[in-house]
Each structure stands twice: as C-alpha cells, then as structure tokens.
MIMARRO-580812 format. One record per residue (C-alpha): residue in three letters; x, y, z. Coordinates in Angstrom, 3 decimals, padded with zeros to 6 digits, always signed. Each point is the difference from the previous one (the first is absolute). Example, Ala and Ser with C-alpha at 12.3 -4.5 7.8 and 13.67 -1.06 7.14 Angstrom:
% residues 2
ALA;+012.300;-004.500;+007.800
SER;+001.370;+003.440;-000.660
END
This chain:
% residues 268
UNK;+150.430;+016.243;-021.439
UNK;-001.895;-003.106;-001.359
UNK;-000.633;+000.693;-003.190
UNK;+004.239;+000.595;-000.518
UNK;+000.853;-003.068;+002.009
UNK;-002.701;-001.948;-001.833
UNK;+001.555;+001.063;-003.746
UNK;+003.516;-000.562;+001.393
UNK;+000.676;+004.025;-000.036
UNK;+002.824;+001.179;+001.520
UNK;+002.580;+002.814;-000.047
UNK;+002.011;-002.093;-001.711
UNK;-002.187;-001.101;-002.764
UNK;+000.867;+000.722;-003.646
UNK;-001.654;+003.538;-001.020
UNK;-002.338;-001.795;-002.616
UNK;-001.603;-001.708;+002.667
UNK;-000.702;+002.476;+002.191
UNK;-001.318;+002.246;-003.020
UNK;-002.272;-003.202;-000.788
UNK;-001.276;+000.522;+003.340
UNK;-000.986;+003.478;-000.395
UNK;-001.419;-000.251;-002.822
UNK;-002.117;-002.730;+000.864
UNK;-000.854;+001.365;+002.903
UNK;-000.779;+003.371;-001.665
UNK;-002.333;-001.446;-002.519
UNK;-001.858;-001.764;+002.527
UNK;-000.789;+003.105;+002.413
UNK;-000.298;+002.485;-002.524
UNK;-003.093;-001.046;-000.760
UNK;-003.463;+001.423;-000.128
UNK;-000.811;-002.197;+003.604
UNK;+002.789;+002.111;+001.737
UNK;-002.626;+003.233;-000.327
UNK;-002.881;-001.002;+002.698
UNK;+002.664;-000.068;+002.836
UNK;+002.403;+003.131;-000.731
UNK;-000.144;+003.106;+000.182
UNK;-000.002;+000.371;-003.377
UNK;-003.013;-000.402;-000.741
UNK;-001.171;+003.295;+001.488
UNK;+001.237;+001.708;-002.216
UNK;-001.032;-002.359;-002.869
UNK;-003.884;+001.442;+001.177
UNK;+000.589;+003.438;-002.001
UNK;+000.393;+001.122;-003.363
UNK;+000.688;+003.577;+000.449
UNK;+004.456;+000.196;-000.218
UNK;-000.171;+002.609;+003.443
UNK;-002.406;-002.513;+002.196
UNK;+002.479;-002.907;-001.323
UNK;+002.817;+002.014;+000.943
UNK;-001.745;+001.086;+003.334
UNK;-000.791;-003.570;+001.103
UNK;+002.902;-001.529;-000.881
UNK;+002.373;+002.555;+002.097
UNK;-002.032;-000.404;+003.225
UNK;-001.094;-003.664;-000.458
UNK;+004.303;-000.432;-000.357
UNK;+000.357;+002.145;+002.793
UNK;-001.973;-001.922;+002.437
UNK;+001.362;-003.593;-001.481
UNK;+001.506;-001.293;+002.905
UNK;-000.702;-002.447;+002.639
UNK;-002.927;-002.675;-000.732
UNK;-001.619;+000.070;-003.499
UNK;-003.409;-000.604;+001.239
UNK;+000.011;+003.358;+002.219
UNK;+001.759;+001.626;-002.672
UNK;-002.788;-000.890;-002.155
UNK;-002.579;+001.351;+002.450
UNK;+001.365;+003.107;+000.656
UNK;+000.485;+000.523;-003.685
UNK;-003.442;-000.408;-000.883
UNK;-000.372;+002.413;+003.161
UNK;+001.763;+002.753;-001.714
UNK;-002.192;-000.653;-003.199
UNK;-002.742;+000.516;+001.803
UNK;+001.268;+003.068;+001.898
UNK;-000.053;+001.540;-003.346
UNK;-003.475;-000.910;-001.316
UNK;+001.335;-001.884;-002.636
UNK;+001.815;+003.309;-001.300
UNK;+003.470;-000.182;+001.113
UNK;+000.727;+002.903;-002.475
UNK;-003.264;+002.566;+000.749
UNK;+000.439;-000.928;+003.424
UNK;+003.686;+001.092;-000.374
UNK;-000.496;+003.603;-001.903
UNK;-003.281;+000.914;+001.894
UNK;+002.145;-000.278;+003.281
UNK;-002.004;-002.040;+001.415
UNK;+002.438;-001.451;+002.052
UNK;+000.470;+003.146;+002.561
UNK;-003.439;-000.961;+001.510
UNK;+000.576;-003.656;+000.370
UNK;+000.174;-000.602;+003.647
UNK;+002.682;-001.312;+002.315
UNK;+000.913;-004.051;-000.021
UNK;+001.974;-003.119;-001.130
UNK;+000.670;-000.849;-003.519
UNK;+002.011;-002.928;+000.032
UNK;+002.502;-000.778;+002.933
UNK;+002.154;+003.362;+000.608
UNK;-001.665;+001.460;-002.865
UNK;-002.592;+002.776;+001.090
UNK;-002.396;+002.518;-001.479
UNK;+002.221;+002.646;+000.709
UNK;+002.696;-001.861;-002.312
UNK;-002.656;-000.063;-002.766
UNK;-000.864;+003.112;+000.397
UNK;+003.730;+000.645;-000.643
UNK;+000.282;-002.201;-003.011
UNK;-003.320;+001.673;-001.175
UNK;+001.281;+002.928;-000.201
UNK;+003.092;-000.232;-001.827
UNK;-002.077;-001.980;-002.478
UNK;-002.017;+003.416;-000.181
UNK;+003.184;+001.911;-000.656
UNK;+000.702;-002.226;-002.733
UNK;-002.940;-000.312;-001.775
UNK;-001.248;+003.884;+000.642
UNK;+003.813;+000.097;-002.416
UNK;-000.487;-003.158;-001.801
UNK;-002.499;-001.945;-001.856
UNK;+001.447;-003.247;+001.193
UNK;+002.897;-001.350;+001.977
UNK;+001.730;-001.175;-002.981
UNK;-000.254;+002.923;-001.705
UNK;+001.880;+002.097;+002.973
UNK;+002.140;-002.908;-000.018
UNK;+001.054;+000.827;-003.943
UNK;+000.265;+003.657;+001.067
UNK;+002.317;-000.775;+002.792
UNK;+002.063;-002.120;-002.340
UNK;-000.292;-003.246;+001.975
UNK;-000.011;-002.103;-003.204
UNK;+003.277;+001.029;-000.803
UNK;+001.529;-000.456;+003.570
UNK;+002.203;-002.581;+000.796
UNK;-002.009;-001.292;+003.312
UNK;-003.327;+000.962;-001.360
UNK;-002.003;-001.062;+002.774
UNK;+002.252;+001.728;+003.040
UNK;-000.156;+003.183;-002.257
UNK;-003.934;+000.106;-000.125
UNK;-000.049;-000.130;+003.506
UNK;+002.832;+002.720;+000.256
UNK;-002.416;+001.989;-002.265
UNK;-003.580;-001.711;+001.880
UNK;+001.821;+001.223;+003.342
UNK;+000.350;+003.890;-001.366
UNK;-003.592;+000.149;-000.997
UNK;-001.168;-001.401;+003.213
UNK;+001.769;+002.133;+002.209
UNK;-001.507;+002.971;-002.243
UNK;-003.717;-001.388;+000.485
UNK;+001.134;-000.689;+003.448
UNK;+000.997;+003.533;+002.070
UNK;+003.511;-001.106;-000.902
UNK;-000.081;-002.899;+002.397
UNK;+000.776;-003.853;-000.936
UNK;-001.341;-003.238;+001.314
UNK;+001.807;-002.708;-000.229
UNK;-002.762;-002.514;+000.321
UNK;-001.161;+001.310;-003.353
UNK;+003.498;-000.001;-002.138
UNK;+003.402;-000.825;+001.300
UNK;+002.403;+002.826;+000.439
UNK;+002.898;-002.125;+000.399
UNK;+000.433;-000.716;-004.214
UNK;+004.106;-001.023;+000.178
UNK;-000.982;-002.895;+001.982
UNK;-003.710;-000.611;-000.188
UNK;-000.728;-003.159;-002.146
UNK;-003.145;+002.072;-000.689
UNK;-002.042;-003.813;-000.214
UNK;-003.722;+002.031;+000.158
UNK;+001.124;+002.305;-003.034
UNK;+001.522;-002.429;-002.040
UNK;-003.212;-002.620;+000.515
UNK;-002.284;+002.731;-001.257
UNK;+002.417;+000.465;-002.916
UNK;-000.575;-003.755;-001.079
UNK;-003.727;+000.747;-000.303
UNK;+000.522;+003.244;-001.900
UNK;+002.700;-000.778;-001.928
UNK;+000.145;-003.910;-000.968
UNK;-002.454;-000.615;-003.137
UNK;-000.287;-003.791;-000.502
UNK;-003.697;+000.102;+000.249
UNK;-000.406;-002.809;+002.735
UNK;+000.149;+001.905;+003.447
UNK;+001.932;+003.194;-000.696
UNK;-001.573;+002.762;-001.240
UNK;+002.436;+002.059;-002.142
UNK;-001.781;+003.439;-000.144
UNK;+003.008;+001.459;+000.089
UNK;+001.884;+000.166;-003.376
UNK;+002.893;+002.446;+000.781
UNK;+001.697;-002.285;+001.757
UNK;+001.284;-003.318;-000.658
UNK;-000.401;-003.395;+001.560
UNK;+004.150;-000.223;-000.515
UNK;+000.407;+003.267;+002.053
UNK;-002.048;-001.873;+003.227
UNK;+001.873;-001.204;+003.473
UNK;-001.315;-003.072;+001.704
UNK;-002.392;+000.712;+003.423
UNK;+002.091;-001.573;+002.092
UNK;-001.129;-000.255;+003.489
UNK;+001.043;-003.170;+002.636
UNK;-000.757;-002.904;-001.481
UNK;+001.206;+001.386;-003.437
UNK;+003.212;+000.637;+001.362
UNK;+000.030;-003.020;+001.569
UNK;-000.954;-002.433;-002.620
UNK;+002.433;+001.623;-002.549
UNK;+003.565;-000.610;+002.427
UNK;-001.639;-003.516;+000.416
UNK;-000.112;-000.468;-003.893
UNK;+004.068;+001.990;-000.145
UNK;-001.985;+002.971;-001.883
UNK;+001.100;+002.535;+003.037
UNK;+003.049;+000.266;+001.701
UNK;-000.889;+003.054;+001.758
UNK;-001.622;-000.653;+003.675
UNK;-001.985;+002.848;+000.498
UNK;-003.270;+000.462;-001.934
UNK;+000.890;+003.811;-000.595
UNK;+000.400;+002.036;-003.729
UNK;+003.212;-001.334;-001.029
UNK;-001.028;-003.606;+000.591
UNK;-003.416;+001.302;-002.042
UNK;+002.660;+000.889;-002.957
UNK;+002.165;-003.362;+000.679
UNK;-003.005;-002.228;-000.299
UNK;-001.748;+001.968;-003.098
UNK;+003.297;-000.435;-001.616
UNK;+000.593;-003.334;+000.422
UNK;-004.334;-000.919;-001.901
UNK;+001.149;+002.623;-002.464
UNK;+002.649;-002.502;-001.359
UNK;-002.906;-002.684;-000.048
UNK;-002.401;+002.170;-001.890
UNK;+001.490;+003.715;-000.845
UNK;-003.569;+001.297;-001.083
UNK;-001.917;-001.019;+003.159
UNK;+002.472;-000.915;+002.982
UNK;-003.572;+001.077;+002.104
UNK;-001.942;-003.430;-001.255
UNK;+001.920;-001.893;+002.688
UNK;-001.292;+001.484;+002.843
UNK;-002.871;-002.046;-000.550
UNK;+002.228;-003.252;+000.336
UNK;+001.921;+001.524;+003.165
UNK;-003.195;+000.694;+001.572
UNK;-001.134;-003.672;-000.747
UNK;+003.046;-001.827;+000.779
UNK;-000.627;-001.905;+003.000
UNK;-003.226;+001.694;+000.800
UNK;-002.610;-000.676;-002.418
UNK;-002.573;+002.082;-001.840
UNK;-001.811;+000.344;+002.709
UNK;+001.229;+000.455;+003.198
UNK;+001.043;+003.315;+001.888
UNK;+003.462;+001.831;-001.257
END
C-alpha cells in the first residue's frame, strides 16, 4: 500500500491520523473527475427517478472485474434499451431480446430476470423508493439487506416464483451485499459532486460501505477491520468504525478506501 507507507500509516497510528487520511483522500476522489471512469455516471445520463433507479441497479450489478469493460457493457445495456431503460422496462420489451452475454456470467436470461421483477414493482409502484417506503425499509435497522429481502419477493412474483442469484443475492445473513449498497451511494448520498441523492427517504447516515476485496483489504491494513472475511458482519464492523469519524455520512469514505493505494484511476 504506497500511499499508507508513504504517509507513515499504520495499524498502529493514532486515530486522528488515519481519519486525516480519509478525509483527504475522500475530498480528493470525490470529485467531479471521478464521474468519466465509474459507473456512476450512467446513471448520472437520466433525469427521470425510475431510469436513475433502473441504471443504477444493473450498472451496480455488473460492477465487477475491470472498470473499462464494466463501462462498455454498461453503455451496452443503455443501448439495449433505446435510451429508455424505464419504457423499455414496462413495455416488456425485454421477453424478445435474444439470447447472449451481458457482462462476464451475466446473461440475457439474467436480465430478463431482473427485468421482470422491475415490472412487478413498478406495474405496483411508481418508483423503487416509493415501494421501498411502503415496505418500511427506511425504518429498518439494515435498510439495505431489507430492500433486497423485499426486491427478492417482488422478483420471484414477476419471475414464475423462481430466483436468480446472479441478479440479487439470496444469501442476506452473510452477503456483504457490495452491488446493492454501491447503488445506494448514488441514490442516497446528496453532496452534489458525484452522488446523486434522488432518493430522500433514506439517509446518507443509514448507508453501509461497498466493500468488496480491496476495501476489505485496505481497511485491516489501516486497523479499521478486524474481521478477515469480507462478508455482512465485517460490512457492519467497518461502517461502524467511519460512523465514529463522521456519524451523518460514514459512506463518504469509500471514496478514500477505494483510492488508497490505487489511485483515481486505475481498475478496483
């Protein structure tokens, strides 16, 4: 980790220095130049709250493995949809989309999946958040495992009954949920520099960081994490730990713990 070795950053380092760090290293990735190269900014394309909240669950759900493909396949999903994630989405377009790769292990048949528990939800609901206030997520105590819990119902309705795994984890006791949690940030976080914050019935204090490998990683190298496997309670040990730096947006640091010892712009 160079940029920890370089600032003398250890473990052992007094908690206001390691806070200096993130903070630092927050304000200088949260910043309008992080957009081009993220996923984010797919999502950043629409105005409309559903083809936000469209984009940013399947542009999350495909964020792994190199950015740049990540990024391609994105923009192949936009343009899947004609630029209408939301039409596309309640005309059903999706059931004569034919057969192939989306991104890695991610196929048209798992879209087609996702697609149509969106359907189910928006045929019920006029947006995600507001199915999210009628399930009562705001006031749950994991908010973002319990909108899956209730994501995962609707799904399986739209769905025959069946589940896909590919398309939302079933596994929420132990799932870090990273994907959900990522697309949370955009929806949820309102600083006005890269998040979005379309979402008002949740709270930037109620998010969990996206923790994925190097996340995990770079947080036991800093002493934030004592727990060795990047699952949900180490999601709820780290997220605890930036709450006691800043109690109203623990979320702001993943931007530093993606940056840490990476840079801006190189692949997470």
């Amino acid at each position: 980790m160079e940029d920890i070795k370089s600032k003398n950053i250890s473990p052992d380092s007094n908690i206001k220095d390691i806070k200096e760090l993130l903070d630092s290293e927050a304000a200088r990735i949260n910043s309008p130049a992080f957009i081009a190269d993220d996923p984010v900014q797919f999502p950043r394309r629409f105005e409309r709250q559903q083809d936000i909240e469209i984009i940013s669950l399947l542009s999350a759900t495909i964020a792994w493995g190199n950015r740049k493909m990540i990024c391609r396949n994105c923009e192949k999903l936009i343009s899947i949809f004609e630029g209408r994630p939301y039409d596309y989405v309640m005309d059903e377009a999706y059931e004569t989309l034919p057969d192939g790769n989306i991104h890695r292990t991610f196929f048209v048949d798992n879209l087609r999946h996702y697609l149509r528990g969106l359907h189910a939800i928006y045929s019920r609901y006029s947006t995600l958040e507001a199915m999210a206030v009628a399930e009562g997520i705001p006031s749950a105590e994991m908010p973002a495992w319990r909108l899956v819990e209730a994501m995962s119902m609707h799904f399986a309705e739209g769905n025959g009954g069946t589940c896909d795994s590919r398309c939302l984890p079933g596994n929420l006791r132990t799932t870090a949920l990273k994907r959900i949690n990522m697309a949370l940030r955009w929806l949820v976080r309102d600083d006005g520099i890269v998040d979005m914050g379309v979402w008002k019935a949740l709270r930037p204090s109620q998010l969990y960081i996206p923790m994925d490998v190097h996340v995990g990683n770079t947080s036991r190298d800093l002493g934030l994490l004592q727990r060795r496997t990047n699952d949900r309670r180490a999601v709820i040990e780290l997220t605890d730990t930036l709450r006691s730096f800043r109690p109203d947006d623990p979320v702001i640091y993943d931007y530093a713990l993606f940056g840490i010892g990476i840079g801006i712009m190189h692949n997470s």
